[in-house]
C-alpha positions as CSV (number, residue, x, y, z in Angstrom):
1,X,37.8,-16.0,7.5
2,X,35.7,-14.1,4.8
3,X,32.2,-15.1,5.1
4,X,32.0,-16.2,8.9
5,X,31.3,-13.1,10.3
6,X,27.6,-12.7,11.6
7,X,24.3,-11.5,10.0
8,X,22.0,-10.5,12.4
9,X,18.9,-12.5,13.1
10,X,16.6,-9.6,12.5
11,X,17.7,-9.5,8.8
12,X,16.3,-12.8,7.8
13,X,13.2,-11.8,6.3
14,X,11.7,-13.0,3.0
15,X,12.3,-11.3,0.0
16,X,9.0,-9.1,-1.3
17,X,8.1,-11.7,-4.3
18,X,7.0,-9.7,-6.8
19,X,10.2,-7.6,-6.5
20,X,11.5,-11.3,-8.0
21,X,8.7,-11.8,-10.7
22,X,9.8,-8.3,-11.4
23,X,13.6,-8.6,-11.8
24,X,12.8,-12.1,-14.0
25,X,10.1,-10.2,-16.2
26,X,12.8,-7.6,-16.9
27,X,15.2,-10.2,-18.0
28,X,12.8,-11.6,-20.3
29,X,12.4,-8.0,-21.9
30,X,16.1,-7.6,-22.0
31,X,16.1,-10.7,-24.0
32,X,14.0,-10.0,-26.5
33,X,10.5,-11.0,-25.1
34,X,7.4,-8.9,-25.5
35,X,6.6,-9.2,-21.3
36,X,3.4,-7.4,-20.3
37,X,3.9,-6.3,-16.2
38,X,0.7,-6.6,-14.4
39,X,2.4,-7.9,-10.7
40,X,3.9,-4.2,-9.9
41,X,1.5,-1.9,-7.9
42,X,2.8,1.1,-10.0
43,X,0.3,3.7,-11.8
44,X,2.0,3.8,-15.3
45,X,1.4,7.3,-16.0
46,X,4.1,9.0,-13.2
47,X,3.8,12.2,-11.3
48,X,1.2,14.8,-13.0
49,X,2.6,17.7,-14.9
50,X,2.3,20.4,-12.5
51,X,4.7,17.9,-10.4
52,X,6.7,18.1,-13.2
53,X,7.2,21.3,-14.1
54,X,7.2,22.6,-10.3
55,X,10.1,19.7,-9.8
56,X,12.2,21.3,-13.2
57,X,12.1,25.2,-11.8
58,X,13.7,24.1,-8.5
59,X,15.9,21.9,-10.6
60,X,16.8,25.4,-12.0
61,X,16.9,27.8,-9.4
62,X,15.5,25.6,-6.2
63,X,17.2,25.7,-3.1
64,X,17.3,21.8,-2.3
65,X,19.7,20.9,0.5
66,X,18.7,19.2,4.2
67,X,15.1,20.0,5.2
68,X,13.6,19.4,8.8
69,X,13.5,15.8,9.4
70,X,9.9,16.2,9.7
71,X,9.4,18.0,6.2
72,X,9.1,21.3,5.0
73,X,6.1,23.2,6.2
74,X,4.6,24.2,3.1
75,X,4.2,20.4,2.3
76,X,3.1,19.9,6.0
77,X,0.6,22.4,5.3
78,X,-1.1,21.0,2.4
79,X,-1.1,17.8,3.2
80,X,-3.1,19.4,6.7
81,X,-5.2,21.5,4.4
82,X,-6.4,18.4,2.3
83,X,-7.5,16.0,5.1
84,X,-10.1,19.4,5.6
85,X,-10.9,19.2,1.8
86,X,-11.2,15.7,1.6
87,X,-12.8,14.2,5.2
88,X,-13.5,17.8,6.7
89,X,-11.0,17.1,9.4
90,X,-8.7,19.6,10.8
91,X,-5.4,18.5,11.2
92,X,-2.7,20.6,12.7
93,X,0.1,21.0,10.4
94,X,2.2,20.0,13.7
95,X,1.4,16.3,13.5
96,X,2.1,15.6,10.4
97,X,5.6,13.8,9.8
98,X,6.6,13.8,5.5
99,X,8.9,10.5,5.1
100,X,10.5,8.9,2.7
101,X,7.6,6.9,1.4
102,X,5.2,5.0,3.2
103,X,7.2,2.3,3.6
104,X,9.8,4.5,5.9
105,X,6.7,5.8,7.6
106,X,6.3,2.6,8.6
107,X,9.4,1.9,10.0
108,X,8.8,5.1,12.1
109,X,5.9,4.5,13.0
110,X,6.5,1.1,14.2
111,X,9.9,1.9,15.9
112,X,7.7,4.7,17.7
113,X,4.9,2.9,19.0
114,X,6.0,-0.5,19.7
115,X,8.8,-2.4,21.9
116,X,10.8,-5.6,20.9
117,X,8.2,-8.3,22.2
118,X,5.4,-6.6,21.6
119,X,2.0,-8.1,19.9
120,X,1.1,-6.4,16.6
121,X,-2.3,-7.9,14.8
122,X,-2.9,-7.5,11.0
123,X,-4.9,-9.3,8.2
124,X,-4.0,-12.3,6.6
125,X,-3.9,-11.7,3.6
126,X,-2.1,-8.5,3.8
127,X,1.0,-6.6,2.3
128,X,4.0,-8.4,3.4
129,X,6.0,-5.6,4.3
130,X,3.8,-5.2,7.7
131,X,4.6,-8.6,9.5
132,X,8.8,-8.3,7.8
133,X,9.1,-5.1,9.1
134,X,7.4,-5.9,12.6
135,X,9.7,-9.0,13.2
136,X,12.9,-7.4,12.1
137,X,12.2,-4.7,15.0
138,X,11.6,-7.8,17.2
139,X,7.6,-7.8,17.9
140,X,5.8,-10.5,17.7
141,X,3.2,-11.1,14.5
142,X,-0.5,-11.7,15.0
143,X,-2.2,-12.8,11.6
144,X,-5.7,-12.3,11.9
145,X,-7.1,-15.0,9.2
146,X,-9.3,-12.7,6.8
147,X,-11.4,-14.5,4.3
148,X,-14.5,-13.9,2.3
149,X,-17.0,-14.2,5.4
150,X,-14.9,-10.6,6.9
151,X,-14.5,-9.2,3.8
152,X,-10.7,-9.8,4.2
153,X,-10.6,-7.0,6.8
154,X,-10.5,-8.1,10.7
155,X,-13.2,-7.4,13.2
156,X,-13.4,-6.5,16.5
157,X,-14.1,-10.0,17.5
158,X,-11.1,-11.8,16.0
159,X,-9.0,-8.6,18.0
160,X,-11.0,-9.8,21.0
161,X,-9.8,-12.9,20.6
162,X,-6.3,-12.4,19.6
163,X,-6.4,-9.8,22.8
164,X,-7.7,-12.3,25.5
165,X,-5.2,-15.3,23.8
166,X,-1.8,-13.0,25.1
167,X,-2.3,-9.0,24.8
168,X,-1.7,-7.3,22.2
169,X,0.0,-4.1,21.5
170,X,-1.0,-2.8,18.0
171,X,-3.2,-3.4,15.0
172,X,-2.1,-2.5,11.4
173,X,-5.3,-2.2,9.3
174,X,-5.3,-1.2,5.3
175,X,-8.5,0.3,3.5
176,X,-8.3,-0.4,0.3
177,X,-6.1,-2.8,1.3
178,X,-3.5,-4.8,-0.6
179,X,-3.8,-7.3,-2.4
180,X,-7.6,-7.8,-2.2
181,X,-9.1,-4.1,-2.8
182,X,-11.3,-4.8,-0.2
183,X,-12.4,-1.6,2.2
184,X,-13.5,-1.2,5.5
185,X,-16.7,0.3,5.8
186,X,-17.1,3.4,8.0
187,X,-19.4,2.0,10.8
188,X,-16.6,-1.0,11.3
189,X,-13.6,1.8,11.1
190,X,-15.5,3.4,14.2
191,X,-15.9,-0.1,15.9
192,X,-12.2,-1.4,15.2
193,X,-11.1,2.4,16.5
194,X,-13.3,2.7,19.3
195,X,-11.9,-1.0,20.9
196,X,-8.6,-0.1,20.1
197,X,-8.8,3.2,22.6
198,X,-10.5,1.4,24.9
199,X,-7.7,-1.4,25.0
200,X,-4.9,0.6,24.8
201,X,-3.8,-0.8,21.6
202,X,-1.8,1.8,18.7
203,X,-4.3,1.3,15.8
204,X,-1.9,2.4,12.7
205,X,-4.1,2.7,9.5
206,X,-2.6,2.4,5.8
207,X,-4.3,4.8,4.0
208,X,-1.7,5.2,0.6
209,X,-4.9,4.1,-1.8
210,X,-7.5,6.6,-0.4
211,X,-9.5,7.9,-3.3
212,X,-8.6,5.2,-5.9
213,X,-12.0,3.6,-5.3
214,X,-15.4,2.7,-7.7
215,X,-18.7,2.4,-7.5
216,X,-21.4,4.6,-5.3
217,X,-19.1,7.7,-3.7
218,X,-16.5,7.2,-6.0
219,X,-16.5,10.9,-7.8
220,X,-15.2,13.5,-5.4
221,X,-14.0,14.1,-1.9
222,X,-16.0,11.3,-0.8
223,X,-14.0,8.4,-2.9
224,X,-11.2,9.5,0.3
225,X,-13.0,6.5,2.4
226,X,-13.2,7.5,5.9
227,X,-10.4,7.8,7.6
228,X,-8.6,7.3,10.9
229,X,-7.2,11.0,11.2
230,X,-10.3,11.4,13.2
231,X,-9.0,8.8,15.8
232,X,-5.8,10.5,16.4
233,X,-6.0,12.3,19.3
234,X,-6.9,8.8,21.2
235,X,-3.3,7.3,19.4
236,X,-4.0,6.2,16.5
237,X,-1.4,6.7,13.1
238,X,-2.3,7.2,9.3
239,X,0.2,6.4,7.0
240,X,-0.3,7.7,3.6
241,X,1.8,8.8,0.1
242,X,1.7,9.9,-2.5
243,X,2.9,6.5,-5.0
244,X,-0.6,5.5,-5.3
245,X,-3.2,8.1,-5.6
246,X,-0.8,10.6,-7.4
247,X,1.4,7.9,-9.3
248,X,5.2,9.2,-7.6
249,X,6.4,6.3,-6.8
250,X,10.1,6.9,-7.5
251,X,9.6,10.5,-5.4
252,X,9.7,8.4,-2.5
253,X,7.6,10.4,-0.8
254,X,4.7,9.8,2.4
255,X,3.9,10.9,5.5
256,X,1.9,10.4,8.6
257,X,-0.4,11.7,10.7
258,X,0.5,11.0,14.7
259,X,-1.0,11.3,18.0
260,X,0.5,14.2,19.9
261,X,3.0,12.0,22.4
262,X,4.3,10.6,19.0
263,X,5.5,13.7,17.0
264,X,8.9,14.0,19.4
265,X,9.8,10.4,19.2
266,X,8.9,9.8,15.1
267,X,10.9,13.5,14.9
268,X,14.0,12.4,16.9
269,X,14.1,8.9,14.9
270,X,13.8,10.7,11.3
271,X,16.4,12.6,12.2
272,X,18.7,10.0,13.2
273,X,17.3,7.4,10.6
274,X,17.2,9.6,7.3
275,X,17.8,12.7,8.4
276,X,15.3,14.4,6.2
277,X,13.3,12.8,3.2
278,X,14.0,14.0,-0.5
279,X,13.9,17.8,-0.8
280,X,13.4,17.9,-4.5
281,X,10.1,15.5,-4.1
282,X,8.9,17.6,-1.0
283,X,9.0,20.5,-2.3
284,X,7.6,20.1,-5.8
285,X,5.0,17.9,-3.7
286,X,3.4,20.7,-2.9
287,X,1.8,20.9,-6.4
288,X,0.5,17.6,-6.7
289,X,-2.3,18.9,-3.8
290,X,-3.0,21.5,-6.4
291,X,-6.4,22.1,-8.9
292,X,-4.3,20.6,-11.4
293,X,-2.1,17.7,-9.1
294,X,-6.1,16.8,-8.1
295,X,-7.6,17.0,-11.6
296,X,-4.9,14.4,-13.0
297,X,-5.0,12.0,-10.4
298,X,-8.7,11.8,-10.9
299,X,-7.8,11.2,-14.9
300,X,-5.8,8.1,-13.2
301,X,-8.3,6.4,-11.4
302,X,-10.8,6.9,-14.8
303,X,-8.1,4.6,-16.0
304,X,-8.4,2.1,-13.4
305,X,-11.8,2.2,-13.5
306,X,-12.1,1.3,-17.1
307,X,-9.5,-1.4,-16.7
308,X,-11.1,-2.6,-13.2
309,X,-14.0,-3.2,-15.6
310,X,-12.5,-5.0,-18.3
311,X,-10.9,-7.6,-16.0
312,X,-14.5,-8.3,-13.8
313,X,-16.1,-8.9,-17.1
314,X,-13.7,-11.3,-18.1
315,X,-13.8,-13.5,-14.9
316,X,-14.9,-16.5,-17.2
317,X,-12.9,-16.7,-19.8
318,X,-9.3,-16.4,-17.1
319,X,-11.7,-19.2,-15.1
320,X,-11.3,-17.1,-11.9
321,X,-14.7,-17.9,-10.1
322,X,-13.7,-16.4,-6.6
323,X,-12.1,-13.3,-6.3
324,X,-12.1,-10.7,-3.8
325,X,-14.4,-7.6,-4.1
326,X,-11.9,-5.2,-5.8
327,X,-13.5,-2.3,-4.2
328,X,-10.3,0.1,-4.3
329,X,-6.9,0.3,-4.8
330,X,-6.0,-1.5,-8.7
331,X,-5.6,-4.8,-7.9
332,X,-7.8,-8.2,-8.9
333,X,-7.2,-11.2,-6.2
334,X,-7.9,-14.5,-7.7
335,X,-8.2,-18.4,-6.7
336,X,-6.4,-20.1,-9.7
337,X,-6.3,-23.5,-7.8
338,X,-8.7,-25.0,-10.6
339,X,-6.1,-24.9,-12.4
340,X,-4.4,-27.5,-11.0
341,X,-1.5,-25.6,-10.4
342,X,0.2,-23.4,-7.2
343,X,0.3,-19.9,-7.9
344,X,3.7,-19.6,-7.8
345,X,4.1,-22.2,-10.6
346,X,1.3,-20.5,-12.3
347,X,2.8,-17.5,-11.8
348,X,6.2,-18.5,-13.5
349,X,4.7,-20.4,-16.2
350,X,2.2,-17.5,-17.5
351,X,5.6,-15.2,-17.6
352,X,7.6,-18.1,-19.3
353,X,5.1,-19.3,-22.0
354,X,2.7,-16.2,-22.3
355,X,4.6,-13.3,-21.7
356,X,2.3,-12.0,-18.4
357,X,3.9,-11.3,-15.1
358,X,1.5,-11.7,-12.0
359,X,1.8,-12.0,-8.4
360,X,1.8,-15.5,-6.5
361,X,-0.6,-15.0,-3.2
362,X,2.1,-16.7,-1.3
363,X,3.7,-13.7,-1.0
364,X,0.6,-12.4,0.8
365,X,-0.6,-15.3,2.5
366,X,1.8,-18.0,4.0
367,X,-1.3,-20.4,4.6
368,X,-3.6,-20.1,1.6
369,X,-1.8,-17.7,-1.0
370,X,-0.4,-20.9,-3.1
371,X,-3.8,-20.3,-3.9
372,X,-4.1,-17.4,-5.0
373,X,-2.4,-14.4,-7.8
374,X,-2.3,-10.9,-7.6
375,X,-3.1,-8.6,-10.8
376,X,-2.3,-5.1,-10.8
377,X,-4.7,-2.9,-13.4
378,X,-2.3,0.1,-12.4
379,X,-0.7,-0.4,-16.3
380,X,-1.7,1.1,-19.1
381,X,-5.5,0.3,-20.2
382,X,-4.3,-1.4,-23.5
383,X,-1.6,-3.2,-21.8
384,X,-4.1,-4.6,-19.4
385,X,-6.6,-5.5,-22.3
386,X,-3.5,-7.1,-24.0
387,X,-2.4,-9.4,-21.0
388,X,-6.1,-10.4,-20.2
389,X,-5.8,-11.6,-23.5
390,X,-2.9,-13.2,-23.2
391,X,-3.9,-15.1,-20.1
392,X,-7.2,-16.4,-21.9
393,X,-5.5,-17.9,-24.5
394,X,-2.8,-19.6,-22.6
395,X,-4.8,-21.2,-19.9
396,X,-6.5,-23.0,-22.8
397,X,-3.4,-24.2,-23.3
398,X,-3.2,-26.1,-19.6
C-alpha cells in the first residue's frame, strides 16, 4: 500500500525552526509584505571579491571535476598556514579534512569518533543541529543546563557530574557559540581540554565564528579566540568554515582539524559519504585566506560591530532586560517572557503584524527557550536599524 512502508527511527528529528520562520517570512515577501529577516545567521554581504573573481576565472578556464575527498591541498595548505597566522599554531596540512560545510564536518566528525550508544555532552542552550545529528547516529544526548551563572558555556564540574552519573563519550563545545555569543575564556578552554584527555572523552570544538568578536582583542589575529587546534594531538576536533567569518554560506564549504588516528577514518567516510566537497568553492577558497579575503571579512565584522551596538543600546525600548553577553558571533539572545507571551507566539506575531522575523529560543532550548528569541545582526546595518525599529513600535502595541 503507498504510504506504509517504513521511515526509519533515526529520521525523526525536529525540524531546524528558523528554517520555518524563514520559509513563512519568504511567503510574506512574495506576497507583497515589506519583511525585514533578522532569525537567519547569514552575513548579508556574500563571499569577498577576490572570492569572486578567483571563482569566475575557473568558471572560465578552471579545471573543476572530483577532488580528494579530503580537499585539494592548496586549500589544505592555507587553511594550515592561517591557524600559524592567527593562534601561532602549526598544523600539518595532513590533518586537515575540507567538507562540505560545517555542518557535514559534523557528521564526519561524529560518525568518526563516536558509536551508536555512546554519551555525548553539550550546552543547553546550544545550536540544535548538535543533539539532531547525535541521535540520528544513535548516541545518547547529554544537555549540560547553561545559564547566566556559567556564562552559558559548561564547566568542568557539570562534565564531572554528567561523567560520574553514566560515562560519557564526547563533549561538543561552541566559542562564540550559538545562539548566546557567549565565549569561552582561554584559562576554562585549557581546563575543559585538559579533563577531557584525562577522561578519555573526544572534545570536538565549533569554532565557525572565530574572529567575529568585540571588545578588548577584537582588532587582529587575536579576535581568533583561543582555540582547540592546540589540543589535538591528545584527540580533540575543530570544526570550522568559512559561512561565518568570510560570509560563503552558499559555497558550502568547512573543514576540520583531526587528531592523527582520525584522518583515515573521516577520509574513508568522505569518500563514501560525499565523495569530495564542491571543487569550484575549494578552490576559489583559497583566496578568501588572502590580504584581500582577510581585509574584507574584517570590513564585515565593523558591520556587526556597529549593529551589535545599536541593538545593546536599545535594550529598553524592545524591554529585553536579560540577555546573554553577546560577546561574538552576530547574534542578541533575549528573555521576552515580560511580555506575556511564548517566544514562539512572539515570534509569529512580530512577523505577522510588524514585518520582523526572529528566532523562538525553543528551537535552542527545549526547557526554557519558550522564553527566549534569537536576533541575528548578520543583515545589513540599516536593515537591522529598521527592524529594531519596527519591534519598538509594535511591542507598544501588546
Amino acid at each position: 500500500m503507498p504510504g506504509s512502508m517504513k521511515v526509519s527511527r533515526r529520521s525523526h528529528v525536529p525540524p531546524f525552526a528558523v528554517m520555518e520562520v524563514l520559509a513563512e517570512a519568504n511567503r510574506l515577501r512574495d506576497a507583497g509584505a515589506s519583511v525585514l529577516n533578522l532569525c537567519a545567521g547569514e552575513p548579508s554581504t556574500g563571499a569577498s571579491d577576490v572570492v569572486r573573481r578567483r571563482a569566475i576565472e575557473l568558471l572560465e578556464h578552471g579545471d573543476l571535476g572530483y577532488t580528494e575527498s579530503l580537499g585539494v591541498p592548496a586549500l589544505r595548505r592555507a587553511i594550515a598556514e592561517h591557524y600559524d597566522r592567527w593562534y601561532g599554531v602549526e598544523i600539518d596540512p595532513a590533518r586537515v579534512a575540507v567538507t562540505t560545510g560545517s555542518s557535514g564536518g559534523f557528521l564526519l566528525a561524529f560518525l568518526a569518533s563516536f558509536d551508536v550508544g555512546d554519551r555525548v555532552a553539550l550546552a543547553r542552550p546550544g545550536y540544535p543541529a548538535y543533539k539532531n545529528i547525535l541521535r540520528a547516529l544513535g548516541c545518547e544526548v547529554v544537555e549540560l543546563d547553561c545559564g547566566p551563572e556559567t556564562r552559558y558555556q559548561p564547566t568542568v564540574s557539570q562534565l564531572m557530574e554528567a561523567y560520574y552519573d553514566g560515562g560519557l563519550d564526547g563533549l561538543v563545545v561552541a566559542s562564540p557559540a550559538n545562539p548566546t555569543g557567549t565565549m569561552i575564556l582561554p584559562a576554562e578552554l585549557d581546563a575543559v581540554a585538559a579533563w577531557c584527555t584525562d577522561h578519555d572523552v573526544r572534545l570536538v570544538s565549533d569554532e565557525i565564528y572565530h574572529g567575529i568578536v568585540y571588545g578588548d582583542g577584537a582588532d587582529g589575529p587575536a579576535a581568533a579566540l583561543p582555540t582547540a587546534a592546540r589540543y589535538v594531538p591528545d584527540g580533540a576536533v575543530v570544526v570550522n568554515s568559512f559561512s561565518k567569518y568570510w560570509a560563503m554560506t552558499g559555497w558550502r564549504l568547512g573543514w576540520l582539524v583531526l587528531p592523527d588516528e582520525l584522518v583515515g577514518p573521516v577520509g574513508a567516510l568522505a569518500g563514501n559519504v560525499a565523495l569530495s566537497p564542491p571543487a569550484l568553492a575549494q578552490h576559489a577558497g583559497v583566496a578568501a585566506f588572502s590580504p584581500e579575503g582577510y581585509a574584507a571579512a574584517a570590513e564585515n565584522v565593523a558591520r556587526y560591530a556597529a549593529s551589535r551596538e545599536l541593538v545593546l543600546s536599545r535594550l529598553d525600548d524592545l524591554g529585553w532586560s536579560r540577555v546573554a553577553p553577546a560577546d561574538g558571533a552576530f547574534y542578541v539572545y533575549a528573555d521576552v517572557s515580560g511580555d506575556g507571551l511564548d517566544s514562539v507566539t512572539w515570534c509569529a506575531r512580530l512577523l505577522a503584524e510588524a514585518g520582523v522575523a526572529l528566532t523562538p529560543g525553543t528551537d535552542f532550548d527545549g526547557v526554557r527557550g519558550g522564553d527566549w528569541v534569537r536576533l541575528s545582526f548578520a543583515a545589513s546595518p540599516s536593515t537591522v536599524a529598521e527592524a529594531v525599529e519596527r519591534i519598538a513600535a509594535w511591542r507598544r502595541t501588546l
